[in-house]
TORRO-968439 format. One record per residue (C-alpha): x, y, z. Coordinates in nm, 3 decimals, always signed. Example, Ala and Ser with C-alpha at 12.3 -4.5 7.8 and 13.67 -1.06 7.14 Angstrom:
REM residues 2
+1.230,-0.450,+0.780
+1.367,-0.106,+0.714
//
This chain:
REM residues 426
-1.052,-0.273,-7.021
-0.752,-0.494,-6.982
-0.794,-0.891,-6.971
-0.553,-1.134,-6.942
-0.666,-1.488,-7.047
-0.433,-1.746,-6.838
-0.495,-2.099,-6.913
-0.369,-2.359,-6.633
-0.354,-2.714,-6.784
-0.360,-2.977,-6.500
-0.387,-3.301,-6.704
-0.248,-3.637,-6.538
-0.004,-3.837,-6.735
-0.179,-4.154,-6.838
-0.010,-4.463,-6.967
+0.319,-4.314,-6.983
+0.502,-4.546,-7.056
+0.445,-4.875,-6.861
+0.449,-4.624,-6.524
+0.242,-4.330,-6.441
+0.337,-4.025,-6.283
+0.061,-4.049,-5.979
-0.031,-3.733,-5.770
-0.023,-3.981,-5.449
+0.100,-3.754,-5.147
+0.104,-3.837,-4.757
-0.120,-3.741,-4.506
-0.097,-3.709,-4.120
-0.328,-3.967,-3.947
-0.201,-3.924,-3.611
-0.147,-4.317,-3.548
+0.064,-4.606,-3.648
-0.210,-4.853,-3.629
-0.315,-5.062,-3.930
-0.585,-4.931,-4.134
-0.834,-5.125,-4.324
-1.103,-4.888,-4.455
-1.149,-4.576,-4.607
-1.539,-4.382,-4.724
-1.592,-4.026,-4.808
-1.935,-3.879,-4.879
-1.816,-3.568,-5.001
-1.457,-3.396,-5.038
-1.422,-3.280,-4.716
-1.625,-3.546,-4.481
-1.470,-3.911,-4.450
-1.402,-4.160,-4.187
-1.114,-4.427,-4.195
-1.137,-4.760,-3.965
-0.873,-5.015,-3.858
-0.761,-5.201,-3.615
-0.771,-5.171,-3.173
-1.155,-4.971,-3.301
-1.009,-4.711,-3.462
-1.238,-4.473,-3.633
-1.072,-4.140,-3.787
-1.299,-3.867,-3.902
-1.205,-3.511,-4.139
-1.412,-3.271,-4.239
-1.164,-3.083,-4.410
-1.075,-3.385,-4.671
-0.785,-3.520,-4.430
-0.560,-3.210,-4.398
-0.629,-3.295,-4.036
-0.797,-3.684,-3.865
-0.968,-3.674,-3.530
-1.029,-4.000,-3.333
-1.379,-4.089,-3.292
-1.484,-4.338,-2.947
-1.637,-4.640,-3.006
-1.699,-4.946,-2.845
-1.568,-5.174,-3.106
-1.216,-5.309,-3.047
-1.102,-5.390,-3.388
-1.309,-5.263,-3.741
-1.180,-5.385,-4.098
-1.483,-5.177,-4.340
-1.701,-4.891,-4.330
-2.010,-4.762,-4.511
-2.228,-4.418,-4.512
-2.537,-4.354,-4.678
-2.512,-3.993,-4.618
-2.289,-3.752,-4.382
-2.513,-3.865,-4.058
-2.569,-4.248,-4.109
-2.246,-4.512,-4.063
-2.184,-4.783,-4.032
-1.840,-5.008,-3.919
-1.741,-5.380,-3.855
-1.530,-5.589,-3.784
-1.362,-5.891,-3.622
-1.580,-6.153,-3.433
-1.937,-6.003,-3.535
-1.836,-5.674,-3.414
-2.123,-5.374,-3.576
-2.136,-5.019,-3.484
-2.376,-4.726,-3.616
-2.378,-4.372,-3.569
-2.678,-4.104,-3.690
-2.446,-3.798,-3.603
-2.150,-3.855,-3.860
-1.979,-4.042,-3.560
-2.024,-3.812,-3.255
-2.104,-4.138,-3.134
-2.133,-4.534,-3.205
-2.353,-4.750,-3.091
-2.318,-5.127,-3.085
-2.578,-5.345,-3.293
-2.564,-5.740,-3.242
-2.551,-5.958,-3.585
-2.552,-6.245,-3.331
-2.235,-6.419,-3.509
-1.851,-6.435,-3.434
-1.809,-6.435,-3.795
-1.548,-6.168,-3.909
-1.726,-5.912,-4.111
-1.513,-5.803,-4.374
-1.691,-5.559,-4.568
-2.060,-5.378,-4.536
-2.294,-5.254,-4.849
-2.591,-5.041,-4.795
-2.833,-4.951,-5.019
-2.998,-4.694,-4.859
-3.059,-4.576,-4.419
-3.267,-4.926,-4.391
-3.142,-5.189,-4.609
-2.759,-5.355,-4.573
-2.551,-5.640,-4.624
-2.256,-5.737,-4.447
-2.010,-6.019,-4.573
-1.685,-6.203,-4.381
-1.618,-6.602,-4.243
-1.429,-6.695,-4.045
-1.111,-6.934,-4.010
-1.018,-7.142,-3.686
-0.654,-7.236,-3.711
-0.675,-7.542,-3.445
-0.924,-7.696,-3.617
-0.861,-7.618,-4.021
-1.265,-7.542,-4.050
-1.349,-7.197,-4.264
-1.687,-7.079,-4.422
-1.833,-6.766,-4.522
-2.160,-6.589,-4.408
-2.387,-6.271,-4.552
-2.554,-6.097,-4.303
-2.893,-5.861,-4.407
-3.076,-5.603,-4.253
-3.372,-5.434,-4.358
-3.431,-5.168,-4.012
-3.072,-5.036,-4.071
-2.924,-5.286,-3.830
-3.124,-5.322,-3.526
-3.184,-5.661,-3.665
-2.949,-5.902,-3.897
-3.023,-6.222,-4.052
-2.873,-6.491,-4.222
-2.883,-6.503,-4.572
-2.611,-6.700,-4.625
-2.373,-6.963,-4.466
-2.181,-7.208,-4.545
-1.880,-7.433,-4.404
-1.605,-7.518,-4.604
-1.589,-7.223,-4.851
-1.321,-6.960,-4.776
-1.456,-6.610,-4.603
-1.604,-6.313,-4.815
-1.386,-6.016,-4.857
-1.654,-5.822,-5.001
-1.989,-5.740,-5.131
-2.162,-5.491,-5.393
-2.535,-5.455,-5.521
-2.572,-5.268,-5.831
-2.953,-5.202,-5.729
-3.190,-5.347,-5.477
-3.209,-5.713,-5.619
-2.845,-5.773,-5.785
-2.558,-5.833,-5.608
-2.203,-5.982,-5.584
-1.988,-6.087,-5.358
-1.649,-6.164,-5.343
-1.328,-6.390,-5.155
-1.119,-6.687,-5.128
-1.162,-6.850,-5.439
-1.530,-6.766,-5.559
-1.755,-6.506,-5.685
-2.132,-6.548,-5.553
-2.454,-6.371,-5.699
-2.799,-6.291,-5.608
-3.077,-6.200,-5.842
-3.362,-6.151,-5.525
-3.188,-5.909,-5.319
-2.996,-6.197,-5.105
-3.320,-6.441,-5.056
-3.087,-6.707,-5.256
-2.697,-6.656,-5.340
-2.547,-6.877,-5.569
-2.205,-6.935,-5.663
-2.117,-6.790,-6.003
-1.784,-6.852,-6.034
-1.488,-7.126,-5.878
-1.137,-6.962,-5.886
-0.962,-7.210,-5.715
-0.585,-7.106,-5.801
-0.692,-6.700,-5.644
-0.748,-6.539,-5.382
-1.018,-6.251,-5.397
-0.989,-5.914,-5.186
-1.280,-5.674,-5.358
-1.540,-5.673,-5.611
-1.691,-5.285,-5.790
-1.925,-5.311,-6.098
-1.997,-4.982,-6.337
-2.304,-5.097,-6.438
-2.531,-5.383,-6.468
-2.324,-5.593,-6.699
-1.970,-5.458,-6.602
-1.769,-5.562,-6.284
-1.442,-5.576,-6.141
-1.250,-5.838,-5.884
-0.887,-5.795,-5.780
-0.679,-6.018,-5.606
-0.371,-6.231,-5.643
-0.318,-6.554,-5.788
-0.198,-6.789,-5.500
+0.069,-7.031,-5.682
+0.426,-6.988,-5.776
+0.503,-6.719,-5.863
+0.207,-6.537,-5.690
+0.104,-6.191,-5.925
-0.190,-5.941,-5.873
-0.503,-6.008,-6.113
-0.810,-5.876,-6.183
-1.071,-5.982,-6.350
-1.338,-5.831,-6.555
-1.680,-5.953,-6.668
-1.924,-5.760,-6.927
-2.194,-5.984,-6.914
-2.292,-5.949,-6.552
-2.070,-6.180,-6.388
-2.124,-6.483,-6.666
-1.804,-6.498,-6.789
-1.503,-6.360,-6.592
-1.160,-6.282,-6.792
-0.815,-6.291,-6.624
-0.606,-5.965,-6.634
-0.234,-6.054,-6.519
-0.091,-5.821,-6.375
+0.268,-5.786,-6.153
+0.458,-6.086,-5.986
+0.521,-6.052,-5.612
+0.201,-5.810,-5.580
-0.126,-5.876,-5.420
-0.456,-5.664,-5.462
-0.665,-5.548,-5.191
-0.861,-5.240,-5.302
-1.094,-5.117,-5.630
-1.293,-4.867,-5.712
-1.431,-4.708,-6.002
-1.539,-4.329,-6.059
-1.702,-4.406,-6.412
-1.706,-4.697,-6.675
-1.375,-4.585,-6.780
-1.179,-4.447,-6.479
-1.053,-4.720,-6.191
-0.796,-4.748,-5.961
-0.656,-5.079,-5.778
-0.428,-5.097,-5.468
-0.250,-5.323,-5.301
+0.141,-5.468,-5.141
+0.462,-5.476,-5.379
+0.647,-5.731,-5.204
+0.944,-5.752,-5.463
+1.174,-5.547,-5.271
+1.110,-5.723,-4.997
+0.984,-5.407,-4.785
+0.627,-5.439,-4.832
+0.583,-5.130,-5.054
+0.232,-4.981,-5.173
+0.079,-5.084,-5.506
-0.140,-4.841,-5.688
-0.239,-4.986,-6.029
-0.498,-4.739,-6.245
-0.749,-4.775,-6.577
-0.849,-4.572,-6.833
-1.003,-4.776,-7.103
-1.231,-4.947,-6.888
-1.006,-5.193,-6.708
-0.858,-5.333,-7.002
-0.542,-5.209,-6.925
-0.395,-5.098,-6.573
-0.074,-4.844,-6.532
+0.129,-4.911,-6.237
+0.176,-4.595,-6.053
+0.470,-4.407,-5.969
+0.452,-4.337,-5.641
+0.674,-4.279,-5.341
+0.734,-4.539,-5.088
+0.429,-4.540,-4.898
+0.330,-4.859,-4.672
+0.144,-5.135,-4.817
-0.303,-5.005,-4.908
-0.562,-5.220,-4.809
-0.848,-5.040,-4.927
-0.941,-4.675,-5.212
-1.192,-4.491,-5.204
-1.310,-4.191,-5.505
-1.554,-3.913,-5.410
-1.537,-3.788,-5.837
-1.286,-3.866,-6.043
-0.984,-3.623,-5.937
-1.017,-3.657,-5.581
-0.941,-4.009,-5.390
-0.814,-4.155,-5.065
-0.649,-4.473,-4.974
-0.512,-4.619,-4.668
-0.292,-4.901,-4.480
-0.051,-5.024,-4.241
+0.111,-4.799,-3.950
-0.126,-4.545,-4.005
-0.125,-4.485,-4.384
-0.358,-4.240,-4.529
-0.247,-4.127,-4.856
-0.442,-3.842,-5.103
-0.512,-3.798,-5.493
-0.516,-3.538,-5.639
-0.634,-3.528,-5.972
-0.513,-3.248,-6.242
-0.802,-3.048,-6.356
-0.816,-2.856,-6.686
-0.926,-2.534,-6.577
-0.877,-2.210,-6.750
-0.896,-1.852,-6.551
-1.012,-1.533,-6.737
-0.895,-1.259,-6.511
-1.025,-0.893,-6.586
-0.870,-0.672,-6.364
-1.164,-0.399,-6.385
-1.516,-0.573,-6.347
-1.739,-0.243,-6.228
-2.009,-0.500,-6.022
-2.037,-0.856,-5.836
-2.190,-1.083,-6.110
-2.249,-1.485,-6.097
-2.343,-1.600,-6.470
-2.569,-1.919,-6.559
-2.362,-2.220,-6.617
-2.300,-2.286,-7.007
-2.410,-2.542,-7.123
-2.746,-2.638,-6.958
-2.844,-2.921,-6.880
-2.502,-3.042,-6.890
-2.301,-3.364,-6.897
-2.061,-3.460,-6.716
-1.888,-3.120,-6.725
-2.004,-2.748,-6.750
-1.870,-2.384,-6.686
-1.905,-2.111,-6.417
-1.845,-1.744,-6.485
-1.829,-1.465,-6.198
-1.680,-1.134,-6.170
-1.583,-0.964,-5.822
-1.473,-0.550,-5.801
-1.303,-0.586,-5.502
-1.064,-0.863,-5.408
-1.057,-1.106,-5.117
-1.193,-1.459,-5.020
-1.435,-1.625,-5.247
-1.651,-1.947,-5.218
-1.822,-2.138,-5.512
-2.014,-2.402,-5.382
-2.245,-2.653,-5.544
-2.546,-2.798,-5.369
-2.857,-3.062,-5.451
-3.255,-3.024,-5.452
-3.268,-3.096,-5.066
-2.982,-2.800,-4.973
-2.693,-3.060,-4.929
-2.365,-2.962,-5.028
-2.222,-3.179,-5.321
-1.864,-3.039,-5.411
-1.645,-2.686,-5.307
-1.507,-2.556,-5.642
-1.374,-2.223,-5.465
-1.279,-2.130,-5.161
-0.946,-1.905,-5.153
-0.851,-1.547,-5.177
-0.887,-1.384,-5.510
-0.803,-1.053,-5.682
-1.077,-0.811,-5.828
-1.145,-0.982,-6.178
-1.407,-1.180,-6.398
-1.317,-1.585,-6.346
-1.466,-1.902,-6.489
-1.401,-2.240,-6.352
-1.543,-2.593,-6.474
-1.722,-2.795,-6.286
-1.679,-3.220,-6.361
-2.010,-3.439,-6.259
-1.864,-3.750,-6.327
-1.974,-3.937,-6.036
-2.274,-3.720,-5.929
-2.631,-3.848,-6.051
-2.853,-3.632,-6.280
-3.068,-3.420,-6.102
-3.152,-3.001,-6.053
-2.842,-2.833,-5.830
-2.780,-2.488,-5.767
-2.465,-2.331,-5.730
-2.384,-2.043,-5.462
-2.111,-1.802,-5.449
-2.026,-1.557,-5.149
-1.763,-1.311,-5.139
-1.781,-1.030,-4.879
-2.101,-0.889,-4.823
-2.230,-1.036,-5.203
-2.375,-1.355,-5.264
-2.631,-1.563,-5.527
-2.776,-1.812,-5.654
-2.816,-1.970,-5.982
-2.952,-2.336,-6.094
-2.833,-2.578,-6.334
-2.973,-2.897,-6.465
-2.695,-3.259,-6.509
-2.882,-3.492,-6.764
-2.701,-3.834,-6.787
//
């Protein structure tokens, strides 16, 4: 029996040496319109809003976008809770749902011309949507929070105030603690949005998005608005108490966060220093205690990133960006070029966590598909699906930003297929 062991090391270069090389690359949207929003629920499905209505929709994790109708005329965020149930909004109160993964939108009324900047939903029935608004002939601004509990046949008003600059965004760790985000403050609520308080003043900033990791650990980027202007974040560890500055570039602004563990973030944003309004991708290792600028080609300015796990992301912007990560895997290929019978092995270990290995052996070649799926038959991540020669493989499979739970694992190659299940234990 001949084997060849081939070992392909994919690793990203982090923190080398002030930039990062960045596995960023371009995809085709199909418009030049200004995007504002990106959400994925999987690799392959996501939808991307922006402005005139624009909702984009891929099921094949944006190699191609397809336009989706909707009423709306103009949508700055987007939410699922699974691959059927969206939401969008927008400019002047504008809210649109779908229960088919967008076949169609429907119009819901939050009964406000408020802008809604950003939506949060913690599960089909219960949202939040945060925005303001800002009326340039009179000077008056204010922020508002929205809240449904019937997944948005009705909003109220759980917040709203004039005088206090607009909220950019909004994020609830679980159903009673949340945060949200813009202008110059950080808000908080303790009783799932019966009473939000102000946490913290940031007078000197301007806030764009907020992400916590856990209960005690969150995120808010943004800029600092004086002279010289320069990206920030800042990061709390005692649930929003305390808030420490993170300086970052001059002549950038942040727009975009998101975290695929307690370790691994990513922050986008404009580079205006060469004048030419230039994409900004910052990223974290360590937990946000220091960010890499990115290497990256000259892409149009982000406003918003998105992470299905923590090698494959999204992110888009102006004139139609939509730009891809790709994330370098470690994965290493035992090839034996005279397995006698199909065979799918149990994972090793298990339970696992975050990361485990797959073995399977095909006799004849051609195309194979490794799929992973959860206790209700959903389909969680693709690990294979390309031709392959007769030979015994193994491949790794990386839960980092898929709850513990049972899952099962499928193969199919020709006329053979099975089943096996494995157990994640955070």
């Amino acid at each position: 029996m001949k084997t060849v062991s081939i070992t392909i090391l994919l690793i990203a270069l982090f923190l080398i040496p002030i930039f990062a090389q960045s596995n960023w690359s371009a995809q085709n949207s199909g418009t030049n319109s200004s995007l504002d929003a990106v959400y994925f629920v999987d690799e392959n499905n996501g939808w991307v809003t922006g402005w005139g209505g624009i909702i984009l929709h891929t099921t094949n994790g944006g190699q191609t976008w397809g336009l989706q109708n909707t009423p709306a005329t103009s949508l700055i965020c987007v939410f699922f809770t699974d691959l059927q149930n969206g939401w969008a909004a927008g400019y002047s109160g504008e809210v649109v749902h779908t229960t088919n993964s967008g076949e169609t939108w429907t119009s819901q009324d939050i009964s406000t011309n408020d802008d809604i900047n950003k939506l949060f939903f913690i599960d089909d029935n219960t949202g939040y949507a945060a925005g303001g608004f800002f009326d340039f002939l009179s000077g008056s601004y204010g922020r508002a929070i929205y809240n449904t509990t019937d997944g948005g046949n009705n909003w109220n008003v759980q917040y709203d105030m004039t005088f206090q600059t607009e909220l950019n965004s909004i994020y609830f760790i679980d159903s009673n603690t949340g945060y949200a985000a813009g202008g110059t403050g950080i808000m908080k609520t303790t009783n799932g949005g019966s009473n939000w308080f102000v946490q913290q003043n940031l007078s000197s900033f301007g806030l764009k998005d907020i992400f916590f990791t856990n209960s005690n650990t969150g995120f808010v980027a943004g800029k600092y608005q004086g002279i010289p202007h320069y990206s920030v974040i800042f990061k709390t560890t005692d649930g929003g108490n305390n808030w420490n500055e993170i300086s970052l570039g001059t002549d950038e602004d942040l727009s975009g966060l998101y975290f695929t563990d307690e370790l691994n973030g990513w922050a986008v944003g404009v580079d205006y220093s060469s004048g030419n309004n230039l994409a900004l991708i910052y990223r974290t290792t360590d937990g946000g205690n220091n960010w890499v600028k990115q290497n990256i080609p000259s892409f149009n300015n982000l406003a918003s990133v998105f992470f299905i796990n923590g090698t494959k992301g999204w992110a888009v912007g102006e004139l139609g960006t939509i730009i891809t990560y790709d994330g370098q895997v470690p994965v290493e290929v035992t090839v034996d070029f005279s397995p006698t019978e199909f065979m799918l092995a149990q994972n090793y270990p298990n339970p696992f966590n975050p990361s485990t290995t797959i073995e399977y052996s095909i006799p004849e070649s051609g195309n194979v598909k490794l799929i992973v799926y959860n206790s209700l038959g959903e389909e969680v991540t693709v690990l294979k699906n390309d031709f392959e020669e007769a030979g015994s493989y193994k491949i790794n499979f990386y839960a980092q930003n898929v709850p513990s739970g049972i899952y099962f694992y499928k193969i199919e190659s020709g006329r053979y297929n099975d089943v096996k299940k494995m157990i994640l234990l955070k």
